[in-house]
C-alpha positions as CSV (number, residue, x, y, z in Angstrom):
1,X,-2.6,51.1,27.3
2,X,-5.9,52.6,27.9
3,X,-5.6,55.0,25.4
4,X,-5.7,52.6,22.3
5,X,-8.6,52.5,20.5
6,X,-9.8,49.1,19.1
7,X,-11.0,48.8,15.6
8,X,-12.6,45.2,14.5
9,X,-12.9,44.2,11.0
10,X,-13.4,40.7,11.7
11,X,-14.8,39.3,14.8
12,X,-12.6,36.8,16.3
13,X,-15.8,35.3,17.7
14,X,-17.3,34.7,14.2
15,X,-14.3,32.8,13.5
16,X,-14.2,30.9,16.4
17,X,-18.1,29.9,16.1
18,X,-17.2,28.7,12.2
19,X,-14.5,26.1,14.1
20,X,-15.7,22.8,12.3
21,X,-18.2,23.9,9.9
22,X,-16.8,26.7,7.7
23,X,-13.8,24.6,6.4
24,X,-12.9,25.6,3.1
25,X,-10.9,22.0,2.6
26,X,-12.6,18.3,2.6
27,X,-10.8,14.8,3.1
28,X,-9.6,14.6,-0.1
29,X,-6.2,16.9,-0.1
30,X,-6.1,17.6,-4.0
31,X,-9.9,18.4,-4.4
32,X,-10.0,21.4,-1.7
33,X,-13.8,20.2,-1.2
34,X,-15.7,19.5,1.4
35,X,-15.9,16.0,0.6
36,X,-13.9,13.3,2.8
37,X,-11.7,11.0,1.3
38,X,-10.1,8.1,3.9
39,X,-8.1,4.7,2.9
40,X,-6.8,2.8,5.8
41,X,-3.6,1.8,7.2
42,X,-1.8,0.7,10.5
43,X,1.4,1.4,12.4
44,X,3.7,-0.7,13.7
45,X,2.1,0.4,17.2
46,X,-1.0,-0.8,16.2
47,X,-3.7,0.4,14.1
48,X,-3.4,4.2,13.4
49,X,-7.5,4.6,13.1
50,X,-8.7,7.8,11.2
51,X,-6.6,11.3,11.8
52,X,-8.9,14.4,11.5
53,X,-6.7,17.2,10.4
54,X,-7.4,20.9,11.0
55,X,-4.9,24.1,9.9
56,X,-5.8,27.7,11.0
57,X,-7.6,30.1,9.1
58,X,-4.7,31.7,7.0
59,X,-3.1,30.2,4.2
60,X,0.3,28.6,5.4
61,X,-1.4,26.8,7.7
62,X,-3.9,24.9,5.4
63,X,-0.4,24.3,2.7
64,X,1.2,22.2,5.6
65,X,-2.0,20.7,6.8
66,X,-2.2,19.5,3.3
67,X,1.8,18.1,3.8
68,X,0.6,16.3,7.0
69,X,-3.0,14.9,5.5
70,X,-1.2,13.8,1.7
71,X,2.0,12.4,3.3
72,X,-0.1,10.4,5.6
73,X,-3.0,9.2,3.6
74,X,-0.1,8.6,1.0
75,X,1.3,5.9,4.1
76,X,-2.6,4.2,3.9
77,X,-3.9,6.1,7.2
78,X,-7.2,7.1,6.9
79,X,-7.6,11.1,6.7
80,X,-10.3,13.9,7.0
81,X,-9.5,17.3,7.0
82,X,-10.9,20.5,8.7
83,X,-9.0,23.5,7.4
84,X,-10.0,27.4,8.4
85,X,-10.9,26.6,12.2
86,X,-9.3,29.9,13.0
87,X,-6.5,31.1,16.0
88,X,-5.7,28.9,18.7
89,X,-8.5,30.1,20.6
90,X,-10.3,28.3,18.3
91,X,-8.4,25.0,17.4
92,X,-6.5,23.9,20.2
93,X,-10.4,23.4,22.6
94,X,-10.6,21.4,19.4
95,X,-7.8,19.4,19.8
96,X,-8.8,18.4,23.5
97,X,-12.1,17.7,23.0
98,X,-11.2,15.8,19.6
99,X,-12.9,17.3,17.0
100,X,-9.5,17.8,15.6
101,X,-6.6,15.4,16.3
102,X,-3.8,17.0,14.5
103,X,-2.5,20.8,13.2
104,X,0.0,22.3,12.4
105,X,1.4,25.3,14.6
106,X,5.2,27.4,15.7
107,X,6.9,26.7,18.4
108,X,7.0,29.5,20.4
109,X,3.9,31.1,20.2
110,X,2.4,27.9,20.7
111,X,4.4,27.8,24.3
112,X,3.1,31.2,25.3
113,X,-0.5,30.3,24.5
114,X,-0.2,27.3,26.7
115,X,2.2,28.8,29.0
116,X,1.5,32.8,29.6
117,X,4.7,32.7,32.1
118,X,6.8,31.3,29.7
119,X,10.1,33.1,28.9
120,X,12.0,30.9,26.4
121,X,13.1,32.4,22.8
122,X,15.6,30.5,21.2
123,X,14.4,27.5,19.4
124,X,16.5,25.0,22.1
125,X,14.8,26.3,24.9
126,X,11.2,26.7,23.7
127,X,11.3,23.0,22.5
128,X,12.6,21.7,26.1
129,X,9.9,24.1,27.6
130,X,6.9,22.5,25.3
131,X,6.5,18.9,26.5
132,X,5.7,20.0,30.0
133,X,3.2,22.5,28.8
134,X,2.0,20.4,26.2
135,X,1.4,17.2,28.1
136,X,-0.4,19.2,31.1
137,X,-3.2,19.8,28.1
138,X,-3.5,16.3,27.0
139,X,-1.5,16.9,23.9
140,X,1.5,16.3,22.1
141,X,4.3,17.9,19.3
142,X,6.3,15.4,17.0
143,X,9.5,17.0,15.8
144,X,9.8,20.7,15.3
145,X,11.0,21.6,11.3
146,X,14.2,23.7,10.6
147,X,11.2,26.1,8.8
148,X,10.2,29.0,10.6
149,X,7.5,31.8,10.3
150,X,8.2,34.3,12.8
151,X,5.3,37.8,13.8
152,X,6.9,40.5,13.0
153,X,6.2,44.3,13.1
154,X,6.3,45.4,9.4
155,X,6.2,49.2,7.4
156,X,6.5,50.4,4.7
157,X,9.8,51.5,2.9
158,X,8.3,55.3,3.1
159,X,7.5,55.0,6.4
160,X,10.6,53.3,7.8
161,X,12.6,56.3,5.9
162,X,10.2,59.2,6.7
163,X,10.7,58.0,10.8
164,X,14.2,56.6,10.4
165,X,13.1,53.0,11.6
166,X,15.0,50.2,12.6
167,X,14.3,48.7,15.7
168,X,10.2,47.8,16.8
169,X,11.0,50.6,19.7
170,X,12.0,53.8,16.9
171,X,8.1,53.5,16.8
172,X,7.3,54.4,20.3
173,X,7.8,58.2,19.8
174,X,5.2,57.9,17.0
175,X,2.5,56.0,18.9
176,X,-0.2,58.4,18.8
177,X,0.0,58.2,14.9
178,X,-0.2,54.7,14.4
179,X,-2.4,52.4,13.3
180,X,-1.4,48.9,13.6
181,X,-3.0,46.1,12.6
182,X,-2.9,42.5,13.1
183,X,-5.3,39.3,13.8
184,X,-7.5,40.4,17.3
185,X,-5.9,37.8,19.2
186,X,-2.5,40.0,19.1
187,X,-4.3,42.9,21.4
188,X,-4.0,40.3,24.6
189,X,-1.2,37.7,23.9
190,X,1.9,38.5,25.9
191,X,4.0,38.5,22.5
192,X,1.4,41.4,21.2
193,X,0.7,44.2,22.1
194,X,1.2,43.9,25.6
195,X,4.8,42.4,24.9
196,X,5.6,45.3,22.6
197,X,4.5,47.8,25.4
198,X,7.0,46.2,27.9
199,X,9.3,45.6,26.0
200,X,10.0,49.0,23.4
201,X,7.0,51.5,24.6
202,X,5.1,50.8,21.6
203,X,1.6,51.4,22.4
204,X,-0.6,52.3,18.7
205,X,-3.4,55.0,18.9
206,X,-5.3,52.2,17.3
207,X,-5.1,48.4,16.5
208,X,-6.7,47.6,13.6
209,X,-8.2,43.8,13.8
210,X,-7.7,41.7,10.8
211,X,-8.6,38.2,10.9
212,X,-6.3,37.0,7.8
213,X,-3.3,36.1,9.2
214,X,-1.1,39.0,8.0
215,X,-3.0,37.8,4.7
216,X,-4.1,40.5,1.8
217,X,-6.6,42.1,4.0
218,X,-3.8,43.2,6.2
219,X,-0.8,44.3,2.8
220,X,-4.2,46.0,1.6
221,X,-4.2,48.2,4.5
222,X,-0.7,49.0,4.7
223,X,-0.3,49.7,1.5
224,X,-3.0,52.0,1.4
225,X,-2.2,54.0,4.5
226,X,-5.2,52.4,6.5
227,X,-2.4,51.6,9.1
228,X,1.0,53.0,9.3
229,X,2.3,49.2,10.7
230,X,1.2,45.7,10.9
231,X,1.4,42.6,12.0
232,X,2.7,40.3,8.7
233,X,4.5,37.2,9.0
234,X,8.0,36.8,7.9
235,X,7.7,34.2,5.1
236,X,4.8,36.1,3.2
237,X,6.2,37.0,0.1
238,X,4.4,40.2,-0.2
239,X,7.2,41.6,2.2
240,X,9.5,40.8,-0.8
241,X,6.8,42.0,-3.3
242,X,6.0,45.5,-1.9
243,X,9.6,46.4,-0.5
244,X,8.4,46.2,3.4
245,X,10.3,46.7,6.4
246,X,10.7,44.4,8.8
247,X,11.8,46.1,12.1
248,X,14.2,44.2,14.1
249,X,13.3,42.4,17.4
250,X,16.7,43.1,19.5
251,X,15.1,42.3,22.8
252,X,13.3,39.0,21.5
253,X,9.5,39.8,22.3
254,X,8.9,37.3,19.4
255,X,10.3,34.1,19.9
256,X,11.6,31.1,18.2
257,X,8.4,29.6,15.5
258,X,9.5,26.3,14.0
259,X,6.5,24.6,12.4
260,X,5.8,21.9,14.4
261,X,2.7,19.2,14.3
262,X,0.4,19.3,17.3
263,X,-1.7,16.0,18.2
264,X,-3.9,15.2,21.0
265,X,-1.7,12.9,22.7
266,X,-4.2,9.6,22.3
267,X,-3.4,10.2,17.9
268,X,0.1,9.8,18.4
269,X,1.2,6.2,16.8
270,X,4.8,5.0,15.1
271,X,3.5,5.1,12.2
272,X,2.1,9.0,12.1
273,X,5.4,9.8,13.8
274,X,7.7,8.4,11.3
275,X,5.5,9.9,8.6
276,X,5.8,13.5,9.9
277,X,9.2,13.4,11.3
278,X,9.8,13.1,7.7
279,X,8.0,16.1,6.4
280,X,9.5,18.1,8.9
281,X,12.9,17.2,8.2
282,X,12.9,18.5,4.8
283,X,10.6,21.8,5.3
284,X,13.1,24.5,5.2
285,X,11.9,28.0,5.4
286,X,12.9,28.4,1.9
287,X,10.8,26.0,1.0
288,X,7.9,27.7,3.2
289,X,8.2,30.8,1.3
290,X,8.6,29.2,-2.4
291,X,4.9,27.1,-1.2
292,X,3.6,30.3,-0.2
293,X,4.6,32.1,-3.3
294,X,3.2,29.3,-5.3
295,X,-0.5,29.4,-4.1
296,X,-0.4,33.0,-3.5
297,X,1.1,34.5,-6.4
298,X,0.8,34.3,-10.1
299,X,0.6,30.6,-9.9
300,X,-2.3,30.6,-7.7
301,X,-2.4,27.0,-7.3
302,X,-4.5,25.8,-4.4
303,X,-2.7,24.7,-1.3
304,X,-3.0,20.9,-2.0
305,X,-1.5,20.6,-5.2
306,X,1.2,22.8,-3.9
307,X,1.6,20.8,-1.2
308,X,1.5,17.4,-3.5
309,X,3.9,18.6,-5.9
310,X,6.6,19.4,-2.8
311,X,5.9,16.2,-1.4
312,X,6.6,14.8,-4.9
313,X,9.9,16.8,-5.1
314,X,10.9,15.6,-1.8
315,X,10.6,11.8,-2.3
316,X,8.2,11.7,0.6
317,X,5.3,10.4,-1.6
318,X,5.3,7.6,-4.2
């Protein structure tokens, strides 16, 4: 792949430097401040202590975040939340050292970051791979949600008719005329570019770094013909919105993403785990793409008060 040519638009390092001071959410969930907001509370294993929250730096993340830090403070622990840290790079050192004690992440991508050997796709076999993984870092999952955000490789309708595309690999004969873009992390991870090189031949004259998560930055760019293909995740409802393509995945280079919450293993009490057991159990990945609609569509209602009203909906808060 020595031929690609790597574009940055964001430096993954800036991000990474930002990890606990440019958080765009405080303590308080509904307020979206800086500000932290705690109340206390125990679990029946003994006293919970204070939970510091992080989410990633694109927009799904920081809705769940806000399920996890509502729900809980809703239980009397005491909260503070740092959203925005950025990719795993970033937030998982975080976890381990404990600036953070608790995010949310997917299953299987979180198993190949921790795991670059790892081979499991199916949701059953990525969540018997992950304890081993997990625990060898000093961290723990609680259980996985039926919701699930998968990667995938995403054109327009135009494009997919003008090169007959179906498949991720009916983009291999076009590689020197595309431009793909995605978060820079996806340049080295085995389920990136290199996976999509093994796997279908698809090696891009050019990746295109975007650090927004498959966010606007990224549609922007595809819909103006800034990149022929991108990186966009599969509940973003501006793959409904625009009439995208999302090429199919036959030989699994992206596997199973259930949102699941991640914990350095010391945070992990009844009480948190009966809390969020309970989130997940209801987060469907209807209900990820109806959240993500609501905060970044017309609504535009920030993440936390989409976050309280589901929780409201749901029962899970008083």
């Amino acid at each position: 792949m020595s031929r690609r040519k790597i574009t940055t638009l964001a430096s993954i390092a800036a991000a990474s430097a930002l990890v606990l001071t440019a958080c765009s959410g405080g303590g308080d969930p509904l307020a979206g401040g800086d500000d932290t907001s705690s109340s206390s509370g125990s679990s029946e294993g003994g006293d919970t202590g204070s939970v510091i929250i992080g989410s990633a730096n694109f927009t799904e993340s920081e809705i769940i975040a806000n399920l996890y830090a509502i729900a809980l403070e809703d239980a009397g622990v005491e909260v503070e939340t740092k959203f925005q840290i950025g990719s795993r790079e970033a937030y998982i050192p975080a976890l381990q050292d404990g600036s953070i004690d608790l995010i949310p992440d997917y299953t299987g991508n979180l198993l190949r970051f921790l795991d670059t050997e790892a081979t499991a796709t199916s949701a059953e076999d990525v969540d018997a791979a992950l304890p081993a993984a997990l625990e060898a870092e000093g961290l723990a999952t609680l259980e996985p949600a039926p919701a699930e955000d998968k990667d995938a490789v995403v054109v327009t309708a135009e494009t997919a008719e003008q090169w007959n595309l179906t498949t991720i690999a009916d983009l291999a004969p076009y590689n020197s005329e595309i431009k793909f873009a995605s978060n820079a992390e996806f340049a080295e991870r085995p389920s990136g570019l290199p996976g999509l090189a093994a796997l279908y031949g698809f090696e891009p004259v050019e990746f295109v770094a975007i650090a927004d998560g498959g966010g606007p930055a990224t549609v922007s760019a595809l819909l103006d013909g800034q990149v022929q293909a991108a990186n966009i995740y599969t509940t973003t409802p501006a793959i409904e919105e625009n009439d995208f393509v999302v090429l199919e995945d036959p030989d699994a280079n992206f596997a199973a993403q259930n949102v699941v919450p991640v914990l350095n293993s010391d945070k992990v009490t009844d009480q948190i785990t009966e809390v969020l057991d309970a989130v997940s159990a209801a987060l469907t990945t209807e209900d990820l793409l109806a959240l993500n609609g609501k905060v970044s569509g017309d609504e535009k209602l920030e993440p936390a008060v989409a976050a309280r009203e589901w929780l409201e909906e749901k029962g899970l808060i008083g």
